[in-house]
N, CA, C and O atoms as a MOPAC input file, in Angstrom:
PM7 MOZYME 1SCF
protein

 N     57.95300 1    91.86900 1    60.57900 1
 C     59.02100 1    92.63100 1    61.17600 1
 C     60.31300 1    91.84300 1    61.05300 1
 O     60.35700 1    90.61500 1    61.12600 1
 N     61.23200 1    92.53400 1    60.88400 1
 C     62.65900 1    91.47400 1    60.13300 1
 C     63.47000 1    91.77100 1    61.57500 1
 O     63.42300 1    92.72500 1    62.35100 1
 N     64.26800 1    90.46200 1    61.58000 1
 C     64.94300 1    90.25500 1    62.87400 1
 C     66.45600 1    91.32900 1    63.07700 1
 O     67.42100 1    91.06300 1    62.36000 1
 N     66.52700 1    92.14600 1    63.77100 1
 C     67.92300 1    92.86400 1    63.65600 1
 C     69.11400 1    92.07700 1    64.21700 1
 O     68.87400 1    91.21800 1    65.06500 1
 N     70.29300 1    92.27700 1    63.84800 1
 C     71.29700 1    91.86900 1    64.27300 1
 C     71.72500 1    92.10000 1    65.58000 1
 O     71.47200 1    93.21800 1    66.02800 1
 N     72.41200 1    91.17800 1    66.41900 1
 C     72.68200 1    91.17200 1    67.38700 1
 C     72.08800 1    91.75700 1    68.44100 1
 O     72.64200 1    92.68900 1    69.02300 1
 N     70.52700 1    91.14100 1    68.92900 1
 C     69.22600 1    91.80200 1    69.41700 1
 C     69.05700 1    90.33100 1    70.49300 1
 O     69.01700 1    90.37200 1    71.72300 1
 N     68.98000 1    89.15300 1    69.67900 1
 C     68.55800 1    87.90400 1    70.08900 1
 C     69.45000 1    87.16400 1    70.96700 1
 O     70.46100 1    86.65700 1    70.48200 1
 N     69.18200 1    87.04400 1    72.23200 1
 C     70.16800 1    87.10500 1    73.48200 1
 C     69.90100 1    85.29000 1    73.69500 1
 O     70.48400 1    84.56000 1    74.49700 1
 N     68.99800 1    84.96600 1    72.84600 1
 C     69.00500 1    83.15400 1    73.34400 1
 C     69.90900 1    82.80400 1    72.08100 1
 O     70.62700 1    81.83800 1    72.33800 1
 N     70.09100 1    83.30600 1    70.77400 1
 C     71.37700 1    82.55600 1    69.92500 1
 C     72.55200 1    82.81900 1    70.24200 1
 O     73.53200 1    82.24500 1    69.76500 1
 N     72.58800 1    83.84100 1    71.20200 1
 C     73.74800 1    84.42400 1    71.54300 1
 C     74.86900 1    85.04400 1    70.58400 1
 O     76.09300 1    84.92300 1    70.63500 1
 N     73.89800 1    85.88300 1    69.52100 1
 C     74.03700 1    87.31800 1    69.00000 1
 C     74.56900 1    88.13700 1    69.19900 1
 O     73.86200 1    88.27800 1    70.19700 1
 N     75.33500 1    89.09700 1    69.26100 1
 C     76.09900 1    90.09100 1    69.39000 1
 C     76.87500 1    89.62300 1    70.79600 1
 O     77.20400 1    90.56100 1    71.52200 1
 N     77.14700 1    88.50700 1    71.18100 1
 C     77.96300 1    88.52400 1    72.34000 1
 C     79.31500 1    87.63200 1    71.84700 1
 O     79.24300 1    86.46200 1    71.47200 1
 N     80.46700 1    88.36200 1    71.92000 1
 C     81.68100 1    87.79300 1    71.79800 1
 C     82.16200 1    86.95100 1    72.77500 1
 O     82.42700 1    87.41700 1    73.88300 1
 N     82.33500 1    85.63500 1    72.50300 1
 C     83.31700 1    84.89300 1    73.60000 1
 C     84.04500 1    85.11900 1    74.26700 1
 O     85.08400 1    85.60500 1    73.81800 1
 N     83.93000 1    84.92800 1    75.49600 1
 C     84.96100 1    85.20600 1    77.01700 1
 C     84.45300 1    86.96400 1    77.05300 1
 O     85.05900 1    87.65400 1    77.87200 1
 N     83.95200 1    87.28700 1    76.65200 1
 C     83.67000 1    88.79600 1    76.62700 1
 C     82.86900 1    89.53300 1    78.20400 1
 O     83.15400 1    89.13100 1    79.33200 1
 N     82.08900 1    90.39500 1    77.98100 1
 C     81.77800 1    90.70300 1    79.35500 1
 C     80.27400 1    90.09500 1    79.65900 1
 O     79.59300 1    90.45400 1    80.61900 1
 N     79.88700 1    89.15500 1    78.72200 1
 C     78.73700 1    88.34800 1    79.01300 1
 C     79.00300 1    87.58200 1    80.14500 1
 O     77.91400 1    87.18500 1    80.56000 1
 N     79.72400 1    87.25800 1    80.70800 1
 C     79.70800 1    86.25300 1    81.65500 1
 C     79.61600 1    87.18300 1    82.58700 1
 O     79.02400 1    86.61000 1    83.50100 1
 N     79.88700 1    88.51600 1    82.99600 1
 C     80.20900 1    89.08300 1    84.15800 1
 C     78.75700 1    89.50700 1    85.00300 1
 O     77.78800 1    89.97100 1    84.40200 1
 N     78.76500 1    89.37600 1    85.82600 1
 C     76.91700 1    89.63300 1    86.54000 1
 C     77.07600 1    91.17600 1    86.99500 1
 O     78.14400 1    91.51800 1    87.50300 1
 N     76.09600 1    92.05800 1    86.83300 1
 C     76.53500 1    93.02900 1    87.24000 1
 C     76.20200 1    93.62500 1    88.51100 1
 O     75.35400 1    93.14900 1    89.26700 1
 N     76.88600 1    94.68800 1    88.75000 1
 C     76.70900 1    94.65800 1    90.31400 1
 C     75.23500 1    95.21700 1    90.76300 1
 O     74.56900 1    95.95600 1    90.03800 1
 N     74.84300 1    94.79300 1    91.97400 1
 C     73.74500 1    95.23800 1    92.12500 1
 C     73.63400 1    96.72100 1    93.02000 1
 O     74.17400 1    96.90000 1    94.11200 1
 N     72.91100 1    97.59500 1    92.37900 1
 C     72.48200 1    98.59600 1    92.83000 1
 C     72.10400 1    98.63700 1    94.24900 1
 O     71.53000 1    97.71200 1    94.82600 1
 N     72.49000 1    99.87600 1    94.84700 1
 C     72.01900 1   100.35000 1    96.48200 1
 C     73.08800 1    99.18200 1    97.39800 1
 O     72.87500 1    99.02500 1    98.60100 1
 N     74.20700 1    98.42200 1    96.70700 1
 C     75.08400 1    97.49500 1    97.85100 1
 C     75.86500 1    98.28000 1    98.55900 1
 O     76.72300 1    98.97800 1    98.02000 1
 N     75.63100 1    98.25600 1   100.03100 1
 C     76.53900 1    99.17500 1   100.34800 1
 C     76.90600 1    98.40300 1   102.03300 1
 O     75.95100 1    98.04600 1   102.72300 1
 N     78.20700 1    98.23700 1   102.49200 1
 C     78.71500 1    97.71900 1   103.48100 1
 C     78.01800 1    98.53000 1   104.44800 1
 O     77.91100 1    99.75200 1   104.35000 1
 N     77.32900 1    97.50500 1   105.81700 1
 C     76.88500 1    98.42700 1   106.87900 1
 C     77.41600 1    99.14500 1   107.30700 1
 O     78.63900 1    99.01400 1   107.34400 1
 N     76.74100 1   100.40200 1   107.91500 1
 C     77.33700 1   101.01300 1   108.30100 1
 C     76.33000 1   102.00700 1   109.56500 1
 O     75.42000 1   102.80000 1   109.32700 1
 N     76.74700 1   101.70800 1   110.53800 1
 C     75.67900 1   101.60200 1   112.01300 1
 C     76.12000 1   103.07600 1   113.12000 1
 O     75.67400 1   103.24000 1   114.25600 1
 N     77.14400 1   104.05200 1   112.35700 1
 C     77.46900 1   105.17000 1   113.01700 1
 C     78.42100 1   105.24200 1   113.85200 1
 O     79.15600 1   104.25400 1   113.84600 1
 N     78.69600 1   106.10800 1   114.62000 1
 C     79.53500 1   106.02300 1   115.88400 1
 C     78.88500 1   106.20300 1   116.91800 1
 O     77.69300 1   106.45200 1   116.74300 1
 N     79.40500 1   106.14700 1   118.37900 1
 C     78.90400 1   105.65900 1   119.38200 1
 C     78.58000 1   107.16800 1   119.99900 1
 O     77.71100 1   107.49300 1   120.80800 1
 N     79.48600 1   107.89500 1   119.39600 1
 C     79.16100 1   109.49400 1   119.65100 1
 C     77.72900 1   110.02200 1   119.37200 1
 O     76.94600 1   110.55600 1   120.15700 1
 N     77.54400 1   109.65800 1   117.67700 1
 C     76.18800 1   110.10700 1   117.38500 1
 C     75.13000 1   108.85400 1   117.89600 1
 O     74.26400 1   108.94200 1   117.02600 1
 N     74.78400 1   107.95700 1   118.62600 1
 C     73.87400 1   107.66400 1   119.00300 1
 C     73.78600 1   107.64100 1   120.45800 1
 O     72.85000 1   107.22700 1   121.14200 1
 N     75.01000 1   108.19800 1   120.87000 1
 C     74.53800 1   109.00300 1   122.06500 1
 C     73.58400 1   110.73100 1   122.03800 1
 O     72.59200 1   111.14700 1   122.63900 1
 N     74.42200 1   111.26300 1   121.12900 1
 C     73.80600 1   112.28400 1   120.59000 1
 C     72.44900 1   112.02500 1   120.62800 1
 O     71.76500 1   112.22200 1   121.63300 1
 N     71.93900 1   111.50600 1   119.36900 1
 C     70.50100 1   111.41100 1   119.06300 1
 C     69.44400 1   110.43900 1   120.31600 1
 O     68.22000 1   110.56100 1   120.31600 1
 N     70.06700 1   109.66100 1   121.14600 1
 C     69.53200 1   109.09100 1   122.44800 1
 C     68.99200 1   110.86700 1   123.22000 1
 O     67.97100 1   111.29800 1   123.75400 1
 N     69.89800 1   111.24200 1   122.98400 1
 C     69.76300 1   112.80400 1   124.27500 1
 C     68.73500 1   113.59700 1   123.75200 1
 O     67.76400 1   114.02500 1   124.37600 1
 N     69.04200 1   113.79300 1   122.40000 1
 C     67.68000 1   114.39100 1   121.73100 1
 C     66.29500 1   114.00800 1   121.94900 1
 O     65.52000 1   114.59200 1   122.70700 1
 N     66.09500 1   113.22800 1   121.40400 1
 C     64.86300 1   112.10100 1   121.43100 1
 C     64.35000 1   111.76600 1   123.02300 1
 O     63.15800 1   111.63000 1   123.29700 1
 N     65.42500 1   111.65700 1   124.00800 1
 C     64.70700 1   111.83300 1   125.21300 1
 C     64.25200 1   112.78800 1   125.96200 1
 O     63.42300 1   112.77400 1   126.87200 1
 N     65.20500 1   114.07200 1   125.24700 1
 C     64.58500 1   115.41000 1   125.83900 1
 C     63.32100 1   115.53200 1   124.93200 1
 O     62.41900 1   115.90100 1   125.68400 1
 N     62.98000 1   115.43400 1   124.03900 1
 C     61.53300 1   115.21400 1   123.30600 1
 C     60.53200 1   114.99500 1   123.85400 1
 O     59.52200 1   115.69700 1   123.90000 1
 N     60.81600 1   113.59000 1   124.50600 1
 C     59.82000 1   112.79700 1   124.88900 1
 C     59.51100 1   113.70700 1   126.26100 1
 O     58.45400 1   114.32600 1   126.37900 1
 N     60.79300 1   113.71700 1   127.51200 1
 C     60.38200 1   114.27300 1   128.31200 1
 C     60.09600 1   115.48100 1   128.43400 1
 O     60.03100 1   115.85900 1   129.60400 1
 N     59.84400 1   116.44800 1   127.44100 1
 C     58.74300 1   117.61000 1   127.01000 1
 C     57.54300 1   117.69700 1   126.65200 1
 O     56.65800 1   118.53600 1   126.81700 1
 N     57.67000 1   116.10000 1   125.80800 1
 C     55.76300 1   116.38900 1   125.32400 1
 C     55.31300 1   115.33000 1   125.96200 1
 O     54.24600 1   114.91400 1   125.51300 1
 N     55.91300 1   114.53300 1   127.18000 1
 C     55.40300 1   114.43500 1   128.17000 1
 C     54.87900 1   115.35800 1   129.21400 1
 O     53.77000 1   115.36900 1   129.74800 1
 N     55.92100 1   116.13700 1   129.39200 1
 C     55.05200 1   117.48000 1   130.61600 1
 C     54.04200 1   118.10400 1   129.95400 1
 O     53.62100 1   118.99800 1   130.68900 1
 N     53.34600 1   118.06700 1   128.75300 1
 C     52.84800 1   119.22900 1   127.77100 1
 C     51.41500 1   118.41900 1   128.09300 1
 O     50.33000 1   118.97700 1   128.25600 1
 N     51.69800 1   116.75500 1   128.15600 1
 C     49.99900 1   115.75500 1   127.90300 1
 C     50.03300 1   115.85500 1   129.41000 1
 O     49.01800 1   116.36000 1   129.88900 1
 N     51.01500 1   115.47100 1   130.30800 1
 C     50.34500 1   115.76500 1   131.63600 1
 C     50.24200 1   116.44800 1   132.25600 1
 O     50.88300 1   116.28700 1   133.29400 1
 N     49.37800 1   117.74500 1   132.14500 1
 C     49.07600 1   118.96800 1   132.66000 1
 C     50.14000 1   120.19200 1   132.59400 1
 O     50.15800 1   121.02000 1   133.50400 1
 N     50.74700 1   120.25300 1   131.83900 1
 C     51.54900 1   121.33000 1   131.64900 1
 C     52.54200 1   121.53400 1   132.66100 1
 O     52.75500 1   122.59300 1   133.25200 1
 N     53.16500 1   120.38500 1   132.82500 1
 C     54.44000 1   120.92000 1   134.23400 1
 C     55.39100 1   121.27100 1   132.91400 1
 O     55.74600 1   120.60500 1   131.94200 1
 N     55.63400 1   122.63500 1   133.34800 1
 C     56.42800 1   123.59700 1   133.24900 1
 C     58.09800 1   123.58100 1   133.41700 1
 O     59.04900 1   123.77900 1   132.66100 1
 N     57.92300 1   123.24000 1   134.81400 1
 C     59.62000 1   122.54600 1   135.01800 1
 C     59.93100 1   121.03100 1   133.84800 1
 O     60.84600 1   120.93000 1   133.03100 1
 N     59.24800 1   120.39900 1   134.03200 1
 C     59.64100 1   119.48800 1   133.49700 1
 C     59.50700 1   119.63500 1   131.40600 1
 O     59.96700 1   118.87600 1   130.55400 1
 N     58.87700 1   120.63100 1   131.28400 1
 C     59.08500 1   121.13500 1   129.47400 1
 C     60.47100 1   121.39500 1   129.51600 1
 O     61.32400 1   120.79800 1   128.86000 1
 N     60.72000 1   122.63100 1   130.59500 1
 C     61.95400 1   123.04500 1   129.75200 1
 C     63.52500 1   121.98400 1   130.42900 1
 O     64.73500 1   122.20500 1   130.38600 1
 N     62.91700 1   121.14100 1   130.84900 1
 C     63.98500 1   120.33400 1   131.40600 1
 C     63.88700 1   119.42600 1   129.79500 1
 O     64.91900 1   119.21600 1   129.15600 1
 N     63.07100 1   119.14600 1   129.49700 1
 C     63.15100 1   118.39600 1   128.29200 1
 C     63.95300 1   119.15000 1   127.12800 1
 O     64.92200 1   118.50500 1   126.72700 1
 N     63.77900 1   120.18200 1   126.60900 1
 C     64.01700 1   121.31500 1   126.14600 1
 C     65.53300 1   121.83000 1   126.58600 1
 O     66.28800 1   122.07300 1   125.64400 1
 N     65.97800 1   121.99300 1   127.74700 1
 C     67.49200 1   121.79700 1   127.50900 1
 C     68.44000 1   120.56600 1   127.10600 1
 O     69.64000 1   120.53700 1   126.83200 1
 N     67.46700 1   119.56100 1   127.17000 1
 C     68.58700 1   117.99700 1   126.94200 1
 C     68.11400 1   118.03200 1   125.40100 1
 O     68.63800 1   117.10800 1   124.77900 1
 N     67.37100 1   118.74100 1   124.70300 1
 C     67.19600 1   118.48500 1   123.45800 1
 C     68.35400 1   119.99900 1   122.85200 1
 O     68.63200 1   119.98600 1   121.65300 1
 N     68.93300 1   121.17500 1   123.72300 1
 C     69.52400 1   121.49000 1   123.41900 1
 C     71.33600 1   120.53500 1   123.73300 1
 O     72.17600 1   120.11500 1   122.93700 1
 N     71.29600 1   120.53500 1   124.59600 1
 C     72.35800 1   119.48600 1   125.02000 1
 C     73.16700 1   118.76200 1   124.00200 1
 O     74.29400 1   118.78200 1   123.50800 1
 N     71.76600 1   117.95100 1   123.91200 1
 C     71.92700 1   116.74800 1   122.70200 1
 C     72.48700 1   117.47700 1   121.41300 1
 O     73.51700 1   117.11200 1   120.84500 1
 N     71.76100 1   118.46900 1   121.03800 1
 C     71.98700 1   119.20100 1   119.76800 1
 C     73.82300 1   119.86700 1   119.71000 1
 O     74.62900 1   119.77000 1   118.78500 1
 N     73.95200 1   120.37100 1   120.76000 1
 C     75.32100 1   121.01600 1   120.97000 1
 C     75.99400 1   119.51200 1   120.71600 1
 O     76.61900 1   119.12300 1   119.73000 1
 N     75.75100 1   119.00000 1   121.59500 1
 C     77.18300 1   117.61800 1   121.41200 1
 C     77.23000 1   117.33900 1   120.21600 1
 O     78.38500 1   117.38600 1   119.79400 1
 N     76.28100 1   116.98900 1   119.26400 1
 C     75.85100 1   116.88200 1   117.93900 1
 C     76.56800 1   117.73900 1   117.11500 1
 O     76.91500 1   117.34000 1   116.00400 1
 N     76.92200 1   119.19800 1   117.61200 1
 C     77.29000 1   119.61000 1   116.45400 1
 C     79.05900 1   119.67000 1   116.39500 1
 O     79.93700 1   119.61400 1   115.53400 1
 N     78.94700 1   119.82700 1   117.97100 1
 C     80.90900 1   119.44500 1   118.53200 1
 C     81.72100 1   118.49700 1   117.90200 1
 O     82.90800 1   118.41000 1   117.58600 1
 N     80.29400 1   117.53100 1   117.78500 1
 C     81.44700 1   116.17000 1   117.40300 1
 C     81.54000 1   115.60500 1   115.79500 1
 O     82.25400 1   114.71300 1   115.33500 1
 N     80.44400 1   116.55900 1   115.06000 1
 C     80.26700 1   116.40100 1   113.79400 1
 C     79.86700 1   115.13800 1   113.12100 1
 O     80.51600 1   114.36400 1   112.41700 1
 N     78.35900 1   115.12800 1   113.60600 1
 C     78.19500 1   113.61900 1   113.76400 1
 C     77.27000 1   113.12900 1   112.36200 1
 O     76.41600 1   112.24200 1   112.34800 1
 N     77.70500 1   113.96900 1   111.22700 1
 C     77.12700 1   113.77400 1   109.90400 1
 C     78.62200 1   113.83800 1   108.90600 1
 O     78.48200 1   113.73300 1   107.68700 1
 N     79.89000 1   113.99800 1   109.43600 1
 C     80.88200 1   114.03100 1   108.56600 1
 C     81.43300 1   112.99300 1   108.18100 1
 O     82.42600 1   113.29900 1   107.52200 1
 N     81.20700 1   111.15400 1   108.30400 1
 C     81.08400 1   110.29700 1   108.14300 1
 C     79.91700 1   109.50800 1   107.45400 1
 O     79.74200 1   108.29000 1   107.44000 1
 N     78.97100 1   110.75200 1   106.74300 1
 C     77.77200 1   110.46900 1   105.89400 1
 C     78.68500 1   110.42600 1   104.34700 1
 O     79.52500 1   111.17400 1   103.84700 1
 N     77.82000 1   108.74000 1   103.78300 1
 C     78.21000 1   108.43100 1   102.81400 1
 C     77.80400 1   109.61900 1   101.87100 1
 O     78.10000 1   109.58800 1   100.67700 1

């Protein structure tokens, strides 16, 4: 098999001096943190606890009051959520 031109990266073959060989390239998925606003993790706190305190009343015997008490803070949560537009700061 015959050697092609500018293939062989240890003679340093097809790379022109000062060229963009030296440059490292950037690495994929870098992205400055970014941890939300204080709005949406209040939001999603309200959700997630009206959750819990629903399928909590559901495993301990079906209290009733306490489902749909869960069940409005998961609406709650959801309304504030959508008031404050808490995905319009998604990269």
């Amino acid at each position: 098999m015959t050697d092609q031109v500018g293939t062989d990266l240890r003679s340093g073959a097809g790379t022109d001096e000062g060229g963009r060989g030296d440059i490292a390239p950037a690495s994929p998925g870098h992205f400055e943190p970014f941890h939300g606003r204080p709005v949406s993790w209040v939001a999603v706190s309200i959700i997630m606890l009206g959750f819990l305190v629903g399928g909590l009343a559901l495993v301990f015997g079906t209290v009733w009051w306490l489902f749909w008490t869960g069940l409005g803070l998961v609406v709650i949560g959801g309304l504030l959520a959508m008031s404050t537009d808490i995905f319009e700061d998604w990269y």
